[in-house]
TORKOL-4160 file (C-alpha; in steps of 0.2 Angstrom, whole numbers, padded with zeros to 4 digits, m for minus):
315
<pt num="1" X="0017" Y="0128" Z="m0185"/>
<pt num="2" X="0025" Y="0126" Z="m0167"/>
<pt num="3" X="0017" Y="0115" Z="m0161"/>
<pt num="4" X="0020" Y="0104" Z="m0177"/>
<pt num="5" X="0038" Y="0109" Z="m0174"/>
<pt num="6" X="0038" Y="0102" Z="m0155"/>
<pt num="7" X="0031" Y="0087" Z="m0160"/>
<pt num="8" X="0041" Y="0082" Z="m0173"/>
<pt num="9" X="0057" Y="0088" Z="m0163"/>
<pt num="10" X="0050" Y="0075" Z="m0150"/>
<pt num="11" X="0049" Y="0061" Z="m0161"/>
<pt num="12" X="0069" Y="0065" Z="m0167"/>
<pt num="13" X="0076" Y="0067" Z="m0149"/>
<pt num="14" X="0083" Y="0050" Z="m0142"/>
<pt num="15" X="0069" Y="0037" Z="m0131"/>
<pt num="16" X="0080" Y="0035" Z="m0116"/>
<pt num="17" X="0082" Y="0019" Z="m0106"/>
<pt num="18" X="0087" Y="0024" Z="m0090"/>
<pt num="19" X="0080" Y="0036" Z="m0076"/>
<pt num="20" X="0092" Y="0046" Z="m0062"/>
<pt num="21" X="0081" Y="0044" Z="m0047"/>
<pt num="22" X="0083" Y="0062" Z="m0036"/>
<pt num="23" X="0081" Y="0055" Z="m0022"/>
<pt num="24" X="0083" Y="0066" Z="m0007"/>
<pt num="25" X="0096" Y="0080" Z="m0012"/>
<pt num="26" X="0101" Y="0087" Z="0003"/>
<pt num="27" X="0119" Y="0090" Z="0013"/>
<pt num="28" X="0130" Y="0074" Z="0019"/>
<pt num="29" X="0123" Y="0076" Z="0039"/>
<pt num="30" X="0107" Y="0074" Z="0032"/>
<pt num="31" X="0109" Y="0061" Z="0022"/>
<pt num="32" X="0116" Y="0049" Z="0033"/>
<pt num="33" X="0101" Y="0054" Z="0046"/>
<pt num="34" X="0089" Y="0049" Z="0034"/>
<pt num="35" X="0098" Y="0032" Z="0028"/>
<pt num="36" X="0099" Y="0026" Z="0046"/>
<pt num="37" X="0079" Y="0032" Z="0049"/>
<pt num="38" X="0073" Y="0022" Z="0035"/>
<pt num="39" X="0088" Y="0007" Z="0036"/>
<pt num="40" X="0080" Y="0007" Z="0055"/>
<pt num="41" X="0059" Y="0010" Z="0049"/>
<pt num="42" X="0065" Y="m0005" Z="0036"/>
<pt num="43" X="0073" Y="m0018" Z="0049"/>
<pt num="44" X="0058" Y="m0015" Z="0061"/>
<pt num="45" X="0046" Y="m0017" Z="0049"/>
<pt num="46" X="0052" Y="m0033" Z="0043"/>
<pt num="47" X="0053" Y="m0039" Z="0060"/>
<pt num="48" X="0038" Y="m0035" Z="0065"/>
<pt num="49" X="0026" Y="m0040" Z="0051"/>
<pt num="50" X="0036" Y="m0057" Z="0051"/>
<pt num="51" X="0030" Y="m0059" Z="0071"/>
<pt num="52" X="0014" Y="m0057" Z="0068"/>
<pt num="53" X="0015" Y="m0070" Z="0055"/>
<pt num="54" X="0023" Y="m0081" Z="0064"/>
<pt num="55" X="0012" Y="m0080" Z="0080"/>
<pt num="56" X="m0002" Y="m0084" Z="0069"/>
<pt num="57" X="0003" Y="m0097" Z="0060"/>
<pt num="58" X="0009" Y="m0105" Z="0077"/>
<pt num="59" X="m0005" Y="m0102" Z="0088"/>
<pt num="60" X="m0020" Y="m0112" Z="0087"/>
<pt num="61" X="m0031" Y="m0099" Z="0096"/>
<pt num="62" X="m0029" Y="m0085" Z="0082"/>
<pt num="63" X="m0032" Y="m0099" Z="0068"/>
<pt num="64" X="m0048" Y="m0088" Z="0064"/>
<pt num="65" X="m0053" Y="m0076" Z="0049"/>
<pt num="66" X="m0048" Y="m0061" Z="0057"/>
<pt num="67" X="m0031" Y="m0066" Z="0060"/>
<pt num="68" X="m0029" Y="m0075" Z="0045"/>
<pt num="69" X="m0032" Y="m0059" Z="0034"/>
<pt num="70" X="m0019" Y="m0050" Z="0048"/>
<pt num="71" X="m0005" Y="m0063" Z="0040"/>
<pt num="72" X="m0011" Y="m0058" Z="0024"/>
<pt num="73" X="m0010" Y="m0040" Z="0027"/>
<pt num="74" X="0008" Y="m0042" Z="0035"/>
<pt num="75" X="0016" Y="m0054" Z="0023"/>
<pt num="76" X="0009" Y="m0041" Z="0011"/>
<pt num="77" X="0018" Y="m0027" Z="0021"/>
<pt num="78" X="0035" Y="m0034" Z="0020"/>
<pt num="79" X="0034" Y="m0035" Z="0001"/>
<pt num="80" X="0028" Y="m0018" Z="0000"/>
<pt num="81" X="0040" Y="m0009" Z="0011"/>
<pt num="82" X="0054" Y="m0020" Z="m0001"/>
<pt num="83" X="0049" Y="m0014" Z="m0014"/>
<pt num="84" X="0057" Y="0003" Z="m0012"/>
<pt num="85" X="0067" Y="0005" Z="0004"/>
<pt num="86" X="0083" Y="m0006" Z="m0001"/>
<pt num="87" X="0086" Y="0001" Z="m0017"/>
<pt num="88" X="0085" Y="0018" Z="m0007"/>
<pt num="89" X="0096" Y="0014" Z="0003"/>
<pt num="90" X="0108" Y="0008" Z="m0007"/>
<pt num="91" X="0107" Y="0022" Z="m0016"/>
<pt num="92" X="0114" Y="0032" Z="m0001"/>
<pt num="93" X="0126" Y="0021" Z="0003"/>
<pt num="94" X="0133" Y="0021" Z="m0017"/>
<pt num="95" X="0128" Y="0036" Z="m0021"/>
<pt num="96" X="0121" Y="0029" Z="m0037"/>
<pt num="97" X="0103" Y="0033" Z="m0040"/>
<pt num="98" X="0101" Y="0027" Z="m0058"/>
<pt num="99" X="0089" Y="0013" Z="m0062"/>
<pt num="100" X="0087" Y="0007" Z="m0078"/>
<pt num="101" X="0070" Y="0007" Z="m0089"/>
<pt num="102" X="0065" Y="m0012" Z="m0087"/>
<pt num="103" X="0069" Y="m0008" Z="m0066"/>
<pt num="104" X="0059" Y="0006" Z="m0065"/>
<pt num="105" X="0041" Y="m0001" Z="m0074"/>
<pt num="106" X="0046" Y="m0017" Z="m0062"/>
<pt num="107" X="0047" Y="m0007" Z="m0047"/>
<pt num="108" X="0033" Y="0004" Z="m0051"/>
<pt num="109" X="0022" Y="m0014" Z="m0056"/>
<pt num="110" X="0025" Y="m0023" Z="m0040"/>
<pt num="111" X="0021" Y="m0006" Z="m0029"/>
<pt num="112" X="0005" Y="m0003" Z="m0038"/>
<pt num="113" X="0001" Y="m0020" Z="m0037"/>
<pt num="114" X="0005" Y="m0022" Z="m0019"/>
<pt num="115" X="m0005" Y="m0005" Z="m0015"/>
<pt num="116" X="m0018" Y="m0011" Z="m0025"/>
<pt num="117" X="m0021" Y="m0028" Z="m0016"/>
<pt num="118" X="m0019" Y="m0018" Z="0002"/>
<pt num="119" X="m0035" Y="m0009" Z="m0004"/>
<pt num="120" X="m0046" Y="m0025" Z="m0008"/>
<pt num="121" X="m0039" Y="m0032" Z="0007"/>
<pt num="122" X="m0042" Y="m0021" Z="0018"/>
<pt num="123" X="m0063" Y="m0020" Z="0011"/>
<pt num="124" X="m0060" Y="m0039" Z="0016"/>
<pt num="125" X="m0056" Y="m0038" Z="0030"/>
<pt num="126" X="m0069" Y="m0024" Z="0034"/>
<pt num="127" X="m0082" Y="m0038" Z="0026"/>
<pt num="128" X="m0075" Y="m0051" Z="0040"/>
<pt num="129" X="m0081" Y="m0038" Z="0055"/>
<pt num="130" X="m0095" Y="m0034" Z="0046"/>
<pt num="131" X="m0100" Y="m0050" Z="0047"/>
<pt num="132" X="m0091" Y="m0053" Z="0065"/>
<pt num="133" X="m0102" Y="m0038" Z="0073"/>
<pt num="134" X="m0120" Y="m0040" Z="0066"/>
<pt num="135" X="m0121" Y="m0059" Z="0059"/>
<pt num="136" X="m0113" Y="m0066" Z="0075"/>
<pt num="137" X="m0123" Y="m0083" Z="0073"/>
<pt num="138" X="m0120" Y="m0086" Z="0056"/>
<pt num="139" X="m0102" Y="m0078" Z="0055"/>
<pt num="140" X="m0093" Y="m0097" Z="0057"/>
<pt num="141" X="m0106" Y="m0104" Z="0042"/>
<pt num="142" X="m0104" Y="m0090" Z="0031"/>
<pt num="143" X="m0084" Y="m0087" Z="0034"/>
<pt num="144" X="m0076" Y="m0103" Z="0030"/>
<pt num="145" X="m0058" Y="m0107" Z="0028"/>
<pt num="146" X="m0063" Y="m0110" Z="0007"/>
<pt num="147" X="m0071" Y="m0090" Z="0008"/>
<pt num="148" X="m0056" Y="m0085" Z="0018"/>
<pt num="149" X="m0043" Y="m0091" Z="0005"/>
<pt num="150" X="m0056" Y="m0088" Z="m0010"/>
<pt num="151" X="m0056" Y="m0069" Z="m0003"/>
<pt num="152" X="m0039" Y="m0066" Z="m0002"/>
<pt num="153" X="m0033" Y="m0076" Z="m0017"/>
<pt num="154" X="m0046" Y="m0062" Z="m0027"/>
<pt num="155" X="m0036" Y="m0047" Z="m0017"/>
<pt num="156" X="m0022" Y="m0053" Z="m0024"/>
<pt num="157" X="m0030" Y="m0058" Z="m0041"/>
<pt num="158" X="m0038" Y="m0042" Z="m0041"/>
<pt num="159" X="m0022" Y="m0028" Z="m0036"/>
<pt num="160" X="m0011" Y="m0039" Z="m0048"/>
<pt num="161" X="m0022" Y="m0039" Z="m0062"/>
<pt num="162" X="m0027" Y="m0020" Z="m0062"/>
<pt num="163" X="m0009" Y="m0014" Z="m0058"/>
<pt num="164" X="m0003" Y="m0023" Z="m0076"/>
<pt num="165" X="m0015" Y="m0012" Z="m0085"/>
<pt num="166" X="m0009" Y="0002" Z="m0078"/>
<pt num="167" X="0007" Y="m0001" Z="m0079"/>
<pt num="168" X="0005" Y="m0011" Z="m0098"/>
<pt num="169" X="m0001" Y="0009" Z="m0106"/>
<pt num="170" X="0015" Y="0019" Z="m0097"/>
<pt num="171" X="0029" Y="0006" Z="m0104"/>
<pt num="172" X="0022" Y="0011" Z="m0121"/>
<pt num="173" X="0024" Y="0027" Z="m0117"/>
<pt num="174" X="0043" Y="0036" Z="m0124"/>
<pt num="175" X="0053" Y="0044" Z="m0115"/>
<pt num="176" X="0065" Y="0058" Z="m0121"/>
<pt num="177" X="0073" Y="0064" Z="m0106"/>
<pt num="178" X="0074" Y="0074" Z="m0096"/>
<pt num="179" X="0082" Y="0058" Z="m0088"/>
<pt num="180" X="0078" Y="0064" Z="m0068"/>
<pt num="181" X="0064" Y="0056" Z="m0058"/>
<pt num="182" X="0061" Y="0069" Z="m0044"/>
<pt num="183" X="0058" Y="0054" Z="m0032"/>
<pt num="184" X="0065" Y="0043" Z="m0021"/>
<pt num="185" X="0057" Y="0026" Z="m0032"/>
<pt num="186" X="0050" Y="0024" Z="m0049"/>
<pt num="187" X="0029" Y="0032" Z="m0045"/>
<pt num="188" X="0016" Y="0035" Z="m0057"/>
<pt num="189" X="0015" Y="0054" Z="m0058"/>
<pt num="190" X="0034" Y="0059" Z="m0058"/>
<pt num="191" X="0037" Y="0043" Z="m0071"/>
<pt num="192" X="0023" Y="0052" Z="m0083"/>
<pt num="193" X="0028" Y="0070" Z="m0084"/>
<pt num="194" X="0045" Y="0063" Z="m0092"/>
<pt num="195" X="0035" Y="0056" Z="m0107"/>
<pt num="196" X="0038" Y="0064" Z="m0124"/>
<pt num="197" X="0023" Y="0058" Z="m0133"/>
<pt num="198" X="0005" Y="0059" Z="m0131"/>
<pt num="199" X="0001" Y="0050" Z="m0113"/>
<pt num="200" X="m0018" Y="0057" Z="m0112"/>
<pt num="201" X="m0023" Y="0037" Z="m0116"/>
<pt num="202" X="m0010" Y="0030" Z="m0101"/>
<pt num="203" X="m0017" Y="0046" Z="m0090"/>
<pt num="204" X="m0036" Y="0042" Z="m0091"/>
<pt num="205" X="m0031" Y="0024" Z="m0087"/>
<pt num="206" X="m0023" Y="0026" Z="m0072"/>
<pt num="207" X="m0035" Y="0037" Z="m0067"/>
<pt num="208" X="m0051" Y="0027" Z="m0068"/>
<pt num="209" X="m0042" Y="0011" Z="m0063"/>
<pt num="210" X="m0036" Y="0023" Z="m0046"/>
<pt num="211" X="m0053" Y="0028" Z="m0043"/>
<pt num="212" X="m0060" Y="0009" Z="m0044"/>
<pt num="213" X="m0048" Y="0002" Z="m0034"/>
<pt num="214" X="m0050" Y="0015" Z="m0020"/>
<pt num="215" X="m0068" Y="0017" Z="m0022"/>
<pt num="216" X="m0076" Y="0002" Z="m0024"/>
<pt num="217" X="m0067" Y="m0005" Z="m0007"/>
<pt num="218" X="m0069" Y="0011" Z="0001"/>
<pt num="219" X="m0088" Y="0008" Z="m0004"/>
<pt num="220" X="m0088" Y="m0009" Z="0004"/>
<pt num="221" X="m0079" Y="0000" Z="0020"/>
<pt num="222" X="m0090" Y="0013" Z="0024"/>
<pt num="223" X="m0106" Y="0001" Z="0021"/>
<pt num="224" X="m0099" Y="m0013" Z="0033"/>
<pt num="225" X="m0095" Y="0002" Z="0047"/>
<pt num="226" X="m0113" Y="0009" Z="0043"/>
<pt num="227" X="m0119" Y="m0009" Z="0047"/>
<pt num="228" X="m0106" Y="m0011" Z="0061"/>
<pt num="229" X="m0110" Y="0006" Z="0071"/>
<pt num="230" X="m0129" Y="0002" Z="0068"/>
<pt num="231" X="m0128" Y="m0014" Z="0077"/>
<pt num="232" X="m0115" Y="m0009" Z="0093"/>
<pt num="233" X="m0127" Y="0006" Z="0097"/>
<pt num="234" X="m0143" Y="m0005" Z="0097"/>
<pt num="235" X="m0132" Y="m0020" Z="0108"/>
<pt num="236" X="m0141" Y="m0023" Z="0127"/>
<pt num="237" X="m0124" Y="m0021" Z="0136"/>
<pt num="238" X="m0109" Y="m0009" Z="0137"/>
<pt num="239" X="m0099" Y="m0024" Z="0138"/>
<pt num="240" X="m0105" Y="m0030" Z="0123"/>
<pt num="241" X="m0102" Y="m0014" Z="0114"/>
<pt num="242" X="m0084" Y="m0012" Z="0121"/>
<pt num="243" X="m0079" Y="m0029" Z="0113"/>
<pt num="244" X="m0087" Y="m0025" Z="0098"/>
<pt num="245" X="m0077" Y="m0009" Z="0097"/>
<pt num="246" X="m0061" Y="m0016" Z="0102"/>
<pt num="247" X="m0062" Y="m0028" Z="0087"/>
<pt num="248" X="m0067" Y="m0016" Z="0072"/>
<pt num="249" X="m0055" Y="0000" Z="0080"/>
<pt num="250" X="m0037" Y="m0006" Z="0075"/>
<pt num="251" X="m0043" Y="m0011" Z="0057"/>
<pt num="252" X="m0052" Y="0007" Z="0054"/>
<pt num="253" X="m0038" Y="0014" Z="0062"/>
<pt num="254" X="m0027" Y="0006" Z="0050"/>
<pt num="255" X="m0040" Y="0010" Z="0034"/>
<pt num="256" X="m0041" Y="0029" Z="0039"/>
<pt num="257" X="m0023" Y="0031" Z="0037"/>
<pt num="258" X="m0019" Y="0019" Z="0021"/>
<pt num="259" X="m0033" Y="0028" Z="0011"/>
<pt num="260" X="m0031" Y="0046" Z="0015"/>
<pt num="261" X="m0013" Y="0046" Z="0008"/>
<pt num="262" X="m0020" Y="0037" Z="m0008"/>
<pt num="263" X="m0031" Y="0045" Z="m0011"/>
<pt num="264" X="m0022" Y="0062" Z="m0009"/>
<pt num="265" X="m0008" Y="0054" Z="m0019"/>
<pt num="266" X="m0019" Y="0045" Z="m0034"/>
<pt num="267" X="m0035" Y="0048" Z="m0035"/>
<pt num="268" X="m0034" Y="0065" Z="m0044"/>
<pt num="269" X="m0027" Y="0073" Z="m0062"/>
<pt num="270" X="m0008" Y="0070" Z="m0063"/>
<pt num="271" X="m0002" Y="0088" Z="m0068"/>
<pt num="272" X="m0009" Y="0098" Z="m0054"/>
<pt num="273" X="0004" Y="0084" Z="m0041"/>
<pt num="274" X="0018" Y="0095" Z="m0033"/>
<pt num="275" X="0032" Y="0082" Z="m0031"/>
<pt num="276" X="0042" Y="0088" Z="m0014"/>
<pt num="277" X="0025" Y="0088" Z="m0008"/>
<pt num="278" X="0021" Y="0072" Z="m0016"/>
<pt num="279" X="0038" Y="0065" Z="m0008"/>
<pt num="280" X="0034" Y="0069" Z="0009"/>
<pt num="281" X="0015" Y="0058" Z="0007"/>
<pt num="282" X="0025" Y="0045" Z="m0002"/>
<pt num="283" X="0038" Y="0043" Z="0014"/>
<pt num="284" X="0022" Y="0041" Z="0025"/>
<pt num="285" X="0012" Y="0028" Z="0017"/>
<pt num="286" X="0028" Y="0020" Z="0007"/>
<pt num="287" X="0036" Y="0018" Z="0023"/>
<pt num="288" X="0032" Y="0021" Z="0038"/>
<pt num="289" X="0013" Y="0015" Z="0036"/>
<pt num="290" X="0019" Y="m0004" Z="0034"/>
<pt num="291" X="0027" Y="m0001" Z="0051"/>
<pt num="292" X="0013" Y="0006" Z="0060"/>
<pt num="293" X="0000" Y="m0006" Z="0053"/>
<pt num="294" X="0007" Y="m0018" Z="0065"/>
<pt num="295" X="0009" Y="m0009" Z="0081"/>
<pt num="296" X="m0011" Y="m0002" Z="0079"/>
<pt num="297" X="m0017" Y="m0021" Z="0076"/>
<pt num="298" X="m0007" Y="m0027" Z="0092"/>
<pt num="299" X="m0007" Y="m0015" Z="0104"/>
<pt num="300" X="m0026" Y="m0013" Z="0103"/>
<pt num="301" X="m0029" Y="m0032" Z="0100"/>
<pt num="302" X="m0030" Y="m0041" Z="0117"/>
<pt num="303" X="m0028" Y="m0059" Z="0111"/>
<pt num="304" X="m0012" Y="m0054" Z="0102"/>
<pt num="305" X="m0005" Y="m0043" Z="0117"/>
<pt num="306" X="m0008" Y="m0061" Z="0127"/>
<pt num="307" X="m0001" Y="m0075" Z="0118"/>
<pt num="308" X="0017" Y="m0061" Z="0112"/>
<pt num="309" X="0017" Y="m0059" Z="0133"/>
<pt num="310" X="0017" Y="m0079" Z="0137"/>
<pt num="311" X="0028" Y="m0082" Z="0121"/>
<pt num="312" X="0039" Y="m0070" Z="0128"/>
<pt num="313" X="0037" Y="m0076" Z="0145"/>
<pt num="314" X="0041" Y="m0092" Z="0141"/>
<pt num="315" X="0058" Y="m0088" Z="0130"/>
């Protein structure tokens, strides 16, 4: 009989259509610290992704596979991080944290879908050293300019596609209130516990696409590393290993730290998430992840510290 009762009083109470994101709700001092942290973290971030993109695209001697998938990964980057961080900050700025329904499944589509691409590029780009390390020969028949754009149109294709199943089951969902997000931008876990009806179907969704999307690339990854580590130990020369290593450290760097926040963050059951816990993870890989990324791939990759040294030389 209560439980009939609940239900029924859910169905009567008012779908809501719009969410107070918390935010970060500490004192002013604090506040401002973090709004120049992250208006900082943003403003580098941009800056240095659009480097990279530009030195590539400029510079005949990185018009390669490698650093084609880099400009991917970057121009990827800036849309990530852009997703969230300006509405963040101006919501410290205003001090107006509510975001309308429509908003929020848009927000939460583009960021899924932009995480979602990261993790098909990166098996991509772990494909391309693969390849790079133990098929050195054939590496410039087999990865042509067509399988470079092929590849990254389907990591795209791929991240966009799934995130709009995910995203399609939680817009059916009603919302009831109550209307706080504990968040900082419209996620997956802290926009489900505010549904009022049955969201077991939109839960088991998410949660089998999550553990695709970070399972099949991470699959592919530890195969082409497998492959990769097998090959340098067997190599004639130490010189020959180094190089080897040098080319595969930045992008396993990169992998390491993308996929263990995921996978902390999505690839298990939504109700056991604590959500200042989830927060924290989120500001990591949300945030400053996209502004790491660059930094590990050019400060270990030799050709890029060289050409950013003569451009800067020259200028």
């Amino acid at each position: 009989g209560i439980a009939v009762g609940t239900r029924y009083g859910m169905k009567n109470q008012t779908a809501i259509n719009e969410f107070i994101l918390l935010g970060f709700s500490y004192g002013l001092q604090v506040q401002i610290l973090l709004y120049l942290v992250f208006l900082v973290t943003y403003t580098i971030t941009i800056t240095e992704n659009a480097i990279i993109i530009f030195v590539v695209k400029r510079n005949h001697h990185l018009r390669k596979p490698m650093y084609y998938f880099l400009g991917n990964l970057s121009f990827l980057e800036i849309w990530y991080i852009s997703v969230t961080l300006p509405r963040l900050l101006f919501g410290f700025w205003s001090h107006s944290m509510t975001i309308s329904f429509s908003s929020c499944m848009t927000q939460l589509y583009f960021f899924i879908s932009l995480m979602c691409t990261e993790c098909v590029l990166l098996a991509v780009m772990a494909y391309d050293r693969y390849l790079a390390v133990c098929h050195p020969l054939r590496y410039p028949a087999i990865m042509t300019h067509k399988l470079c754009f092929q590849l990254s149109i389907l990591s795209w294709a791929g991240g966009f596609s799934i995130s709009l199943v995910k995203v399609s089951f939680i817009s059916r969902l009603t919302f009831c209130g109550p209307q706080v997000i504990n968040h900082f931008f419209c996620d997956i876990s802290p926009v489900l516990n505010l549904s009022c009806t049955d969201m077991s179907l939109a839960e088991t969704v998410d949660f089998a696409l999550a553990l695709v999307i970070l399972l099949v690339p991470l699959l592919i990854i530890f195969f082409s590393y497998c492959c990769i580590l097998s090959t340098i130990l067997y190599m004639p020369s130490a010189q020959g290993r180094r190089k080897a290593f040098s080319t595969c450290t930045s992008h396993f760097t990169v992998v390491t730290i993308f996929f263990s926040a995921t996978l902390f963050m999505y690839a298990r059951p939504r109700r056991i998430h604590p959500f200042n816990l989830n927060k924290i993870v989120s500001v990591f890989y949300a945030v400053f992840t996209p502004a790491l990324n660059p930094l590990i791939y050019c400060l270990r990759n030799k050709e890029v510290k060289d050409i950013l040294r003569k451009m800067i030389g020259k200028s």
